[in-house]
C-alpha positions in Angstrom: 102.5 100.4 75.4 100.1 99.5 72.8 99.6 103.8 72.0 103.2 104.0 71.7 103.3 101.3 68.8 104.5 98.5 70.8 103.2 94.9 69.8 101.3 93.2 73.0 100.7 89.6 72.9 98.5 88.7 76.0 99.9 85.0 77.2 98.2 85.4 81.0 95.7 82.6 79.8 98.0 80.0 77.6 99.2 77.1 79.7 102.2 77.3 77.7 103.4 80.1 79.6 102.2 79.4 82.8 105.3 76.9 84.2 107.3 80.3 83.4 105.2 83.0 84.7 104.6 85.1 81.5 101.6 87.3 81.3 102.6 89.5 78.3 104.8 89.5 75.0 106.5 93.1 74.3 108.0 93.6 70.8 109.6 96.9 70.4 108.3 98.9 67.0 112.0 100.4 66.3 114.3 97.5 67.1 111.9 94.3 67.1 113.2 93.2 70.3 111.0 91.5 72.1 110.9 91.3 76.2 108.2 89.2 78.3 106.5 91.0 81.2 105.0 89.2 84.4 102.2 91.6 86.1 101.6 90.6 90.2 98.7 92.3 91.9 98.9 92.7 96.0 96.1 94.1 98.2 97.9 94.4 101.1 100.7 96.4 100.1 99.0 99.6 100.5 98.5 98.6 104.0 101.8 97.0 104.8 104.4 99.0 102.3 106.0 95.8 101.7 106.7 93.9 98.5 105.5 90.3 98.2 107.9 87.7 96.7 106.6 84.0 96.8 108.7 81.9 97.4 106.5 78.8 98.2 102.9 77.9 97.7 101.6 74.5 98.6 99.1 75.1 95.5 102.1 75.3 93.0 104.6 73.5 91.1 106.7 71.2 93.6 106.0 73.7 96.6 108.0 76.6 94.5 106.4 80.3 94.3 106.4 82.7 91.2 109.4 83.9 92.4 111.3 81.0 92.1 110.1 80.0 88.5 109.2 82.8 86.6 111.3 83.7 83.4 110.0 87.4 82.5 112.5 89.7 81.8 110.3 92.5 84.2 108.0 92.7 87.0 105.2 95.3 86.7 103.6 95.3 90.5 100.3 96.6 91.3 98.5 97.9 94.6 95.0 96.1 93.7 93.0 97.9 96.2 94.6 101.8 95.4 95.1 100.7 91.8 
């Protein structure tokens, strides 16, 4: 995004944005508009062809998965062992 002029704020390790899920801050080069991004890795899709969506995790907030609390406007969803 960055080659095509976007602006790419990197928020994956600012507390603020962790209670909402936000890894990354798009603003558009044209318009200004600015969109959030969440980016989930799964190493067992590959295997499986499924698509994980937590919905609880007795590490998180009140029991609650990413799914539940995250506030991005788009998912980008990676196959960590094929890349």
């Amino acid at each position: 995004m960055e080659s095509r002029g976007y602006q790419v704020e990197d928020v994956s390790n600012n507390p603020s944005y962790w209670y909402i899920d936000i890894d990354f801050i798009i603003t558009s080069p044209t318009s200004g508009e600015v969109k959030t991004f969440e980016v989930k890795y799964d190493s067992k899709i590959n295997r499986t062809g499924n698509l994980y969506l937590e919905k609880t995790n007795i590490h998180s907030r009140g029991g609650y998965g990413w799914f539940e609390f995250c506030k991005a406007d788009y998912l980008a969803y990676g196959d960590a062992v094929s890349g």
